[in-house]
N, C-alpha and C positions, 0 to 999 in steps of 0.2 A: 338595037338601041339599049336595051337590056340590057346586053351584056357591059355594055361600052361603062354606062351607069353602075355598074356593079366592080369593075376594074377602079375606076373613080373613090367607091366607095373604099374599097383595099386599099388603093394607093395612097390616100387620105388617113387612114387607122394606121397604115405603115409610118408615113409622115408623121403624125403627132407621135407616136413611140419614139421616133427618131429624136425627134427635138425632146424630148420630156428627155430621152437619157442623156441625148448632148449635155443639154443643160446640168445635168446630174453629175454627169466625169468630169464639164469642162470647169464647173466653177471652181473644185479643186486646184487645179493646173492652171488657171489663172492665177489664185493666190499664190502658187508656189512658183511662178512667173514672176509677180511682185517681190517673193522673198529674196529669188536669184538677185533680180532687179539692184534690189538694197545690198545685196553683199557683195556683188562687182566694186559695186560705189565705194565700199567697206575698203576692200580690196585695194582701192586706188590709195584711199584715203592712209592707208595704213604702209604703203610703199614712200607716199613720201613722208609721212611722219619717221620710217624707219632710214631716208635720209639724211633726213633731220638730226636724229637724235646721232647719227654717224657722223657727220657736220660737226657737231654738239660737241661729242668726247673726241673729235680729231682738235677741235679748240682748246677744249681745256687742257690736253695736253702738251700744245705748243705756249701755251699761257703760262704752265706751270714752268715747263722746261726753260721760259724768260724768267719768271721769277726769281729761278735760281742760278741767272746768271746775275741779274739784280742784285741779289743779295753778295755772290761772288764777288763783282763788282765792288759795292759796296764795303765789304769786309777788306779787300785790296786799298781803296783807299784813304778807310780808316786806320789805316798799319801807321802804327808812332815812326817807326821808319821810313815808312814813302812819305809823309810829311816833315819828316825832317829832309828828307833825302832833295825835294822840289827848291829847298833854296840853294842848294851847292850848285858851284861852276866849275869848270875844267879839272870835271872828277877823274876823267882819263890821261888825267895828266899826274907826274907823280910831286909829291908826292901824296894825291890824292885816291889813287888808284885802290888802295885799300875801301874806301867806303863804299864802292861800289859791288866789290865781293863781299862786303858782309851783308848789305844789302841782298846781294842774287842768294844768299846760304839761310837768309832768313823768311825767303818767299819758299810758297809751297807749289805742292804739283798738285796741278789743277784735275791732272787727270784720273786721278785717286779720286776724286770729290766726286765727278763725272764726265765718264768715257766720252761721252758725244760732244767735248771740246776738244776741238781740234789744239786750238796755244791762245795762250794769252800777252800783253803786254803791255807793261808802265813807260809811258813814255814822255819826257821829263823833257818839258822848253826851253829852262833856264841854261840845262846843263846840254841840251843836243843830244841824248842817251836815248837810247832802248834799252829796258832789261825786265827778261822774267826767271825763271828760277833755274834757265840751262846757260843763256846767254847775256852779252852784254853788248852793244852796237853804238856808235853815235849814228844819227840820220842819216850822213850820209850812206855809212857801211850798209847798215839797215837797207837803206834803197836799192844798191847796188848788187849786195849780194844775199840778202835773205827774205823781204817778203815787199811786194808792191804790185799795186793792182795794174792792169794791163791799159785801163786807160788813161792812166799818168803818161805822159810823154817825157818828160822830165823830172828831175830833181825838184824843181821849182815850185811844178805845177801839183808834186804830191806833197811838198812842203804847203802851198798853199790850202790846198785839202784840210792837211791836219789841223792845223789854226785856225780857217775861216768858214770853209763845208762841209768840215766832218758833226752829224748830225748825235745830240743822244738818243740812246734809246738803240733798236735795230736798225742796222744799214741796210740795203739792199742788195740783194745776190750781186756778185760782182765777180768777173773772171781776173786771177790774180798769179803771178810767179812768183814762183816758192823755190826757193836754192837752187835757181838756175831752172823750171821746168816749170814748162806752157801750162796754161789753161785748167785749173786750178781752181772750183768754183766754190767759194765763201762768204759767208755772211760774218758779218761782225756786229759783238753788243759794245756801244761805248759810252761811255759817262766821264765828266771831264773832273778832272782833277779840283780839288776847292783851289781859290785863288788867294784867299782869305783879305779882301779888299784891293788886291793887286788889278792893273786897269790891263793885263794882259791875262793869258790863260797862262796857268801853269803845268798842264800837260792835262792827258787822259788815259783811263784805263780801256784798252778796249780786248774785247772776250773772240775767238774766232771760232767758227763752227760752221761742217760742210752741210751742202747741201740735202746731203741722204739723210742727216737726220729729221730734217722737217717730210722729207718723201718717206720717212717712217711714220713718225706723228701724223699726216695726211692722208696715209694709204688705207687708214682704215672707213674714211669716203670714198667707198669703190666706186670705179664702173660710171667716173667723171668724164668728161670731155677735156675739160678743163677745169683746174684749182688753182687760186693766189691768195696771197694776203697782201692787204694791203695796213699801211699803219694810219695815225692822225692826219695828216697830211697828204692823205693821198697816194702816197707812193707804193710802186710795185714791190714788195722785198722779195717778195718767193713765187712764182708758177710753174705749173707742170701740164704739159697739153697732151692726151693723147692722137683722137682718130678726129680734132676738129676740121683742121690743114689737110685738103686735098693734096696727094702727093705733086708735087710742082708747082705748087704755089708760093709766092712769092713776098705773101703779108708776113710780116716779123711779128710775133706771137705779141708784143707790148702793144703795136696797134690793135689788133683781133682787143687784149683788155680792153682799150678803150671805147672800141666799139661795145662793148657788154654795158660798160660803164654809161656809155651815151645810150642806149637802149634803156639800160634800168632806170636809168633818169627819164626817160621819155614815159616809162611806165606808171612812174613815181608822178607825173604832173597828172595824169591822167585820171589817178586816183588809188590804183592799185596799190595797196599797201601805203598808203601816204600817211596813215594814222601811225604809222610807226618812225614815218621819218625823223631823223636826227637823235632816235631813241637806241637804245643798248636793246639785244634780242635777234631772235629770229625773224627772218624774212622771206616771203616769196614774191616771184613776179616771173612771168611767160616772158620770154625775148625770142627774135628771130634773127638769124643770123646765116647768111649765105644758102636763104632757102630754105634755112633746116628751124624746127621750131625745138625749142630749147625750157628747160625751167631751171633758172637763175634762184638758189639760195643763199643769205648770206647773214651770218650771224655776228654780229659788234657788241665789243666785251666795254666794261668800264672803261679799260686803261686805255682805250683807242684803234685796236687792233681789229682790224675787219677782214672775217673767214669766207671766202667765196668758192662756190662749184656750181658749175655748169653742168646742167643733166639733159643727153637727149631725151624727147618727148617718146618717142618710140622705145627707150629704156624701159622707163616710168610704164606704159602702158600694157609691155608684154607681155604680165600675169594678166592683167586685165581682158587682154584679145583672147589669149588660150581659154581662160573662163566662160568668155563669153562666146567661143566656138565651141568649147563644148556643153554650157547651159542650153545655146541653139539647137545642136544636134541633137540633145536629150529631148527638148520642148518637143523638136519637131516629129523625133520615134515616139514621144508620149504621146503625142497629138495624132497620130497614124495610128498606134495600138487603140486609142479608146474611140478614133472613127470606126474602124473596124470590129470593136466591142458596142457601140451602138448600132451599129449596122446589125451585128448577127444577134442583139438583145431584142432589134425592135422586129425582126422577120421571128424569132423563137415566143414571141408577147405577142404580135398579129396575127399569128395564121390558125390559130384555137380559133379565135375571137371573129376573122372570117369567115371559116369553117360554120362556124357555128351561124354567124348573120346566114350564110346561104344554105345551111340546111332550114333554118327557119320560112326564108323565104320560101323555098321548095317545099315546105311543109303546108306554108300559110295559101301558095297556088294551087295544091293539088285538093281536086274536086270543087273548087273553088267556088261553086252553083251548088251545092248538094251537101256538102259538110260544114254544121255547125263552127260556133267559136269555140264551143268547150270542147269540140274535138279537137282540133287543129292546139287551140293549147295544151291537153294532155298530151298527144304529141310531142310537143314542144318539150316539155318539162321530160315524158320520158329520154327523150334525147338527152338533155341536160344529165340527168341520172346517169345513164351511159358514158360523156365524158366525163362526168366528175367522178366514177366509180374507182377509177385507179388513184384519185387521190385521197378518197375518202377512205380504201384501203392504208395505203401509206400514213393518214393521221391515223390509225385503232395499230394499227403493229410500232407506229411513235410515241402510244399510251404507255405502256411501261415501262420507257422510258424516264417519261414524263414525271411518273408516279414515285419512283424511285428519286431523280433530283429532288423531288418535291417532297420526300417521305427526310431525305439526309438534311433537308435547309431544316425541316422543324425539329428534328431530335437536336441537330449539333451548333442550334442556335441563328442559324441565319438569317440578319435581318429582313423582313417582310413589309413591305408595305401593305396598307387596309385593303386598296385594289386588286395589288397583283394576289394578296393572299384568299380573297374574295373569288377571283378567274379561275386559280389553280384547283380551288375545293371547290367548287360548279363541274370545273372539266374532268376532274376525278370522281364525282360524285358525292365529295364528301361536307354531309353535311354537318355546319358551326354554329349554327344559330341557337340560343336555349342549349346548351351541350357542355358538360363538363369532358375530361378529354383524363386520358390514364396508358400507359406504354406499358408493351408487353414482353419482355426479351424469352424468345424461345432459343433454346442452350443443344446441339447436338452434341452428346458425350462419344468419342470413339476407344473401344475397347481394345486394342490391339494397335500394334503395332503396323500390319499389314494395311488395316482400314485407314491410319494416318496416311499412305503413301496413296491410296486406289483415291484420285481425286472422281474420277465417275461416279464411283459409288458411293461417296460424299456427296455429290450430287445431287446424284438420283433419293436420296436420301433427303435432300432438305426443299427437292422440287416436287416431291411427295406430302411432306408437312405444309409447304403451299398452298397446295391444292385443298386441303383441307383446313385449314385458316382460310382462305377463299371463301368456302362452302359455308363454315359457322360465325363468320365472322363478314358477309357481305358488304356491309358498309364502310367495312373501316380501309386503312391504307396500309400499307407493309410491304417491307424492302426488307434483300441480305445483307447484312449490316458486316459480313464478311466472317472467321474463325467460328464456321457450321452456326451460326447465329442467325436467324429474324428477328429483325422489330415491327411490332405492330402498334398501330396508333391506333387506338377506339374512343371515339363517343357515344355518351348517353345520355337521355333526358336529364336538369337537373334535378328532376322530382324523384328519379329511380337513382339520385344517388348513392345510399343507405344500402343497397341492394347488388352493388357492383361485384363484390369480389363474389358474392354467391351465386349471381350469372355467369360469370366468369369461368368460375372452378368447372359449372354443371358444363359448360362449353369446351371446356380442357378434358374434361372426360370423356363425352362425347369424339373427339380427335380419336382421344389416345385408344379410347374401344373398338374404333374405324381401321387404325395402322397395324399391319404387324406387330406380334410381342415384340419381336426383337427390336424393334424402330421406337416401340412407345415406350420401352423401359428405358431407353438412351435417352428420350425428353426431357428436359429440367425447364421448368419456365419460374421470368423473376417480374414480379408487379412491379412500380413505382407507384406514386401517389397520387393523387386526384389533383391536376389544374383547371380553375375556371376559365382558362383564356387557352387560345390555342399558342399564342405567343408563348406560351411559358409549358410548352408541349417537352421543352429539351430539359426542363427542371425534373418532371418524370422519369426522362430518359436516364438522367443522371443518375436517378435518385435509384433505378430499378438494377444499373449497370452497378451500383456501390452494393447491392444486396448480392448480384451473382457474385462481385467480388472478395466481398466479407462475411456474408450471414452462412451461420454452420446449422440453427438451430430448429430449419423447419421442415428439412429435405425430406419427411414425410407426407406431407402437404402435398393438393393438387398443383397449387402456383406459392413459389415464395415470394412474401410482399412487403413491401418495404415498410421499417418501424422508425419512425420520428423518435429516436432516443439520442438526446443529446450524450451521454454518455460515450456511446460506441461512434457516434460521427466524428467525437474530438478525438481521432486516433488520425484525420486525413489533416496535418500540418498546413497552415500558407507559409507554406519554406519560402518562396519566391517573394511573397509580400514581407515578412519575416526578417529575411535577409537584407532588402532593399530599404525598410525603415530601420532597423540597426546601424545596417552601414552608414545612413548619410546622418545618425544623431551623432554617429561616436565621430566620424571624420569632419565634422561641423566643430566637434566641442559643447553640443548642447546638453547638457549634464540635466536640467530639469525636464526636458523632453524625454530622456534616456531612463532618467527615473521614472516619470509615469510608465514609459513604455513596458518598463522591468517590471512595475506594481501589475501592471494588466495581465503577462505574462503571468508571473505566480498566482492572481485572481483567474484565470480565465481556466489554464492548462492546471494546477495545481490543489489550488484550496476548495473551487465549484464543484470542481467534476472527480475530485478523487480517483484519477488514474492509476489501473495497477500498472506494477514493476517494471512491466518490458512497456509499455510505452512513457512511461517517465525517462525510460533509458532511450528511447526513440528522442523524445525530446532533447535531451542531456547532448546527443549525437549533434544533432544539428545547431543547438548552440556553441557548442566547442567548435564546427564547423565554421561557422559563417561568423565566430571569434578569430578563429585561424586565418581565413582569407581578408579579413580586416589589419591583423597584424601585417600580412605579405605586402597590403598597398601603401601603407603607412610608412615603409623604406626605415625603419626605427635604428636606432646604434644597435650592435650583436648581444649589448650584455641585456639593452632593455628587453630582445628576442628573450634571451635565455630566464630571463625575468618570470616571463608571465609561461614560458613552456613549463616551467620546473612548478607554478603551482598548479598547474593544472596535473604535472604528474604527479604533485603531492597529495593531491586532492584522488587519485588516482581508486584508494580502497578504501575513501569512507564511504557511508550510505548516500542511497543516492540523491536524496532529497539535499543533504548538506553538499555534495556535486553542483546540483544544478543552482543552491545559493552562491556556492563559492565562485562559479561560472559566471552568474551574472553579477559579483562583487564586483570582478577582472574585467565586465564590461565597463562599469562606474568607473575603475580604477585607470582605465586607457582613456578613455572620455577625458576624464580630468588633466591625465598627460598631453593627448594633445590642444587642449583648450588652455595650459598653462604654456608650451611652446609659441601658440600663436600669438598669446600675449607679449613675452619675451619677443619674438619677430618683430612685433608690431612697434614694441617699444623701439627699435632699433631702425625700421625704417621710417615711422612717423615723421620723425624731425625733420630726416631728408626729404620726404614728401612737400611735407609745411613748406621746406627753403623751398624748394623747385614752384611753386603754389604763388611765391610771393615772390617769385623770380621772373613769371610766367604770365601773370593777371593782365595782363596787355595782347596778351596774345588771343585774337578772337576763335583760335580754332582748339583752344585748351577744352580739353573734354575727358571725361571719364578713360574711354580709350586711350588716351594719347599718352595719361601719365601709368597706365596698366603698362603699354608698349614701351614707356621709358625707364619703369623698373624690372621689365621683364617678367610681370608677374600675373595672373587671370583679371580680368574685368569684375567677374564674381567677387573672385577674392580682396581684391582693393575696395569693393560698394563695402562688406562687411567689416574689413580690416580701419577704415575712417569712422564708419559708423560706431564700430567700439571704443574706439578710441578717442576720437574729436566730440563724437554726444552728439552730430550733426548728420544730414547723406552729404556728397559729393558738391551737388550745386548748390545748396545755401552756403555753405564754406565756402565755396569760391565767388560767389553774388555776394557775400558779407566782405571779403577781403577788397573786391573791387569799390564795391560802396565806400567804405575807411577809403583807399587810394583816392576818390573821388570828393569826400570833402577834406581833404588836404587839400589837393588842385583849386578847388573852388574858392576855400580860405584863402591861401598864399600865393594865386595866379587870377591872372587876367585871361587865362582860356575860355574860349567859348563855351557852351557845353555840346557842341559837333566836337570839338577839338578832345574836349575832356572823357566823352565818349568813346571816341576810338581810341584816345591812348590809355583805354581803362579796357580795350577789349570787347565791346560792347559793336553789335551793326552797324548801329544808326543813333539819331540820339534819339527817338522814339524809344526803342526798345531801353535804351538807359534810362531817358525818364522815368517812365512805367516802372523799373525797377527799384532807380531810387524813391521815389513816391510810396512805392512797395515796403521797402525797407526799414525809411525814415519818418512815412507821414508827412511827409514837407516836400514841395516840390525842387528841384535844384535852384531856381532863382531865389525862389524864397529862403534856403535855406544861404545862398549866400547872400543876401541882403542884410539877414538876422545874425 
């Protein structure tokens, strides 16, 4: 019963481990379950949008390629000759037959203008003629031997065509014989001759063109079932079907249209897209057609022309299946690796924790009549001691470690929060409280050549000085800070501040008395300065690394310690800060910033600190520098280059003090050059800004941006380029220009103020009133009543 109980008890500790890490891996993999979720979706949405937009430019290009028969068109029969030409009769007769050749000598070829016209031709009712710039025909000839469509039966019935059914605009693919040869597929543009009040027609131009060219303009709507255009009326002019038609089937591709047509309309009462019906745009709507489920797009331009393609459903969704068989197969390997990662997490987190229940129990049974409780719990706990021994092991060999990240975040400034920096000095021993704090850099010097390469003996060498910084130094922290170098961090009370460097030194001699001669005369150590806060432990560090690097004058001393003299610190430049305010006064054009900055400069580096020779010339360097790399971004004409090189080489052997004036003269003197160009610029695009501004003020999406992007020029630089110029920013300019626009409207119209608001640019008329109100102090009513 016992045991049974005790399996119970396991299998339960195993179970909640189980669940607790499920829970842990799976909430991950749920969210990223979601994220797939959403970009499948993505996925779809983004297939038919790139339909769409295929659709789109398969239109505009069939649109333009009309236009410009249109306009063809148009130019033909505005020709002073084809309107003189419409009232002559029996111009093939002589001796009229001249006017018809000079007519054909002053028409042009069409095909120059563009390839993808097949022929064109003026065809003249009065006179019974065809002619374009090769030939000349009357009707009949025309019929019989040069161009008629196949479903003319007769003379008659294509005569009657042209006079009574021939439509403007584009005709309809039509199968046609051309000089004698079948089947022949053409569309034609035609527009009819002016009549100029006459109660009949006087002929018309019509434009021919095969059918490949629109299966060029279309083909770029891949991977269709089916494509047509249809025009105002309804009619078929152009389709193209691939794999809709089972092979043997018997439906004529014009019915299969109409069925899409009566489908879409079915779609259309239903509700789908119906907010766009009888609208210009894009459309969609799901249709099913011979079992198969389809999505019907279809885009209608101004002039009447409606672009249709037929997409299988299964097209459309094929990225989508492969995604989501393989998001599946991902989920369900994730989903199997982190069972398997709970499973072997919650048996390796249970069976200590077992262990440990049933040694207890066996502890807490044995002698059970005859041993106290405070035995059975010493027991207990020394058990505890025994498995916790190997990890209490493994935290003391992770201590120096620990000591070290912890020694490099306070020298090299890392930030620390109150707590975690609270935990670290507890776990190190080091105590913060009441404690001023001071960095010690100990220096190994190697004397030869051999000792640089023997990294052992480097080593051994500074894991020697360790051990004795250890010993006199117990409380503190210290890490290799790398190039034979320790840092050590110490605290001391702040009342034995006064007393620091002379515990110190007596402590550096004690080491150095302990080591080897030969170890302790290689010793060099460098103090820093006394912080009250351990946050500003790296300001020591700094301060003690600037003495090993500079100071010459105490190498007799037990420790060299760092001197607060302004003097000798002004030799460490802010080149980087330096450079970066320079550059952005002179490339701005700010000439009184430029000047303070210069004044600081010679007060700071100069007149205060009285720097000898070689760091005056250290300065000297860096200002010619970071003058130099300001010329190179400025892109300047070659002679302005040559300008400022040649005075700085003329400047080359005076003293140096008259150098570094004349240097920063050439800063004023650039400054001033480009603050006088901008000006110049500014003049020059101003005006055009202003037109555009007042050309624009209607437009509600007018914004800083918009006019940056329409002169090509930085956002930055156009806020500042108006600002100097107009005396205003960007949006009161444009909020004062609308306002004027608005009480004109108000004055000389009957506009609403919804009406006067939008055409002023403006949201809503909330947001205009508020403005005007803003502006004027008067509200719009009021101000057009007064």
């Amino acid at each position: 019963m016992k045991k049974h109980r005790k399996r119970s008890i396991d299998k339960a500790i195993l179970h909640q481990y189980f669940f607790t890490y499920f829970i842990v891996l799976f909430i991950p993999l749920l969210l990223c379950c979601n994220y797939y979720v959403r970009m499948i979706s993505v996925i779809s949405e983004d297939d038919i949008r790139e339909k769409k937009t295929e659709l789109l430019h398969s239109a505009e290009q069939v649109n333009d390629f009309i236009e410009e028969l249109t306009y063809l068109a148009d130019m033909l029969a505005g020709l002073p000759e084809v309107n003189i030409f419409r009232f002559q009769e029996n111009v093939l007769e002589d001796p009229n037959t001249h006017k018809v050749i000079d007519l054909r000598d002053k028409l042009f070829n069409a095909a120059q203008i563009n390839r993808s016209i097949f022929a064109y031709f003026l065809f003249f009712d009065r006179s019974q003629v065809v002619i374009n710039d090769q030939i000349a025909y009357d009707y009949k000839d025309f019929y019989d031997l040069y161009l008629r469509r196949d479903a003319d039966g007769s003379y008659g019935t294509w005569e009657t065509y042209l006079s009574d059914e021939m439509q403007k605009g584009v005709n309809a693919m039509e199968q046609y014989r051309y000089k004698g040869k079948d089947g022949v597929e053409l569309l034609a543009y035609s527009r009819p001759l002016p009549n100029n009040g006459y109660n009949t027609s006087s002929g018309a131009v019509r434009i021919f063109f095969e059918r490949s060219v629109l299966e060029d303009f279309m083909s770029v709507a891949g991977g269709a079932s089916l494509q047509y255009i249809l025009d105002g009326f309804g009619n078929v002019l152009y389709h193209k079907s691939t794999d809709i038609l089972d092979e043997g089937d018997t439906v004529k591709i014009e019915d299969l249209i109409q069925k899409v047509e009566n489908a879409w309309q079915e779609e259309m009462k239903e509700g789908i897209g119906l907010e766009n019906e009888g609208t210009v745009g894009m459309r969609e709507a799901p249709v099913r057609l011979n079992g198969r489920k389809y999505v019907a797009l279809r885009y209608s331009t101004p002039s009447g022309y409606s672009y249709c393609t037929l997409l299988p459903e299964r097209q459309l969704n094929a990225r989508k299946i492969t995604s989501m068989l393989s998001v599946t197969g991902f989920i369900l390997l994730a989903a199997a690796v982190g069972l398997f990662l709970c499973w072997h997490m919650s048996v390796r987190s249970a069976t200590p924790l077992n262990q440990l229940l049933k040694e207890v129990s066996r502890l807490t049974e044995r002698n059970q009549e005859h041993s106290s409780v405070f035995v059975k719990l010493s027991d207990i706990f020394q058990f505890l001691a025994g498995v916790n021994s190997d990890l209490v092991e493994m935290m003391e060999e992770q201590k120096p470690y620990i000591r070290n990240a912890f020694v490099n975040r306070l020298l090299f400034g890392s930030p620390l929060s109150q707590e975690e920096g609270d935990l670290l000095a507890n776990r190190m021993g080091f105590d913060r409280k009441n404690m001023v704090f001071c960095v010690l850099i100990f220096r190994m010097i190697t004397l030869d050549s051999r000792e640089e390469g023997n990294v052992d003996l480097s080593g051994t060498y500074l894991l020697s000085l360790m051990e004795m910084i250890k010993e006199e130094f117990p409380e503190s922290l210290y890490a290799a800070t790398g190039e034979d170098q320790v840092a050590l961090i110490m605290g001391i009370p702040r009342e034995d501040r006064d007393s620091l460097q002379t515990l110190v030194e007596k402590k550096i001699l004690r080491i150095r008395g302990e080591l080897p001669g030969n170890i302790a005369e290689r010793i060099f150590v460098y103090g820093g300065n006394v912080v009250e806060e351990m946050e500003n432990i790296y300001e020591s560090y700094h301060n003690a690394a600037f003495v090993f690097m500079n100071e010459k004058e105490q190498t007799e001393n037990q420790v060299i310690w760092f001197q607060n003299n302004k003097r000798k610190m002004s030799a460490v430049f802010p080149y980087l800060e330096l450079s970066m305010r320079l550059t952005r006064l002179v490339t701005s054009g700010e000439e009184q910033g430029l000047h303070d900055a210069l004044k600081e400069i010679m007060t700071e580096y100069i007149l205060e600190n009285n720097l000898p020779a070689w760091l005056q010339q250290i300065l000297l360097n860096e200002l010619q520098a970071i003058l130099f790399r300001i010329l190179i971004r400025l892109e300047l004409e070659e002679q302005e280059y040559q300008k400022y090189f040649g005075e700085l080489e003329k400047e080359h052997r005076s003293p140096l003090i008259e150098q570094i004036t004349s240097t920063l003269g050439l800063y004023q003197s650039l400054c001033a050059l480009v603050n006088e160009k901008k000006t110049k610029e500014a003049g020059k695009m101003m005006p055009a800004i202003l037109a555009f501004l007042d050309a624009h003020y209607g437009n509600p999406d007018l914004s800083l941006t918009m006019v940056a992007d329409t002169f090509q020029i930085s956002v930055p630089y156009l806020s500042s380029l108006f600002k100097a110029s107009a005396g205003i920013n960007f949006s009161n300019y444009v909020e004062g220009v609308r306002i004027e626009k608005a009480k004109g409207l108000l004055k000389n119209t009957s506009m609403s103020v919804g009406e006067i608001a939008a055409a002023t640019g403006y949201g809503s008329a909330n947001s205009f009133s508020r403005a005007f109100r803003r502006v004027t102090g008067d509200s719009a009513s009021e101000y057009r009543k007064n």
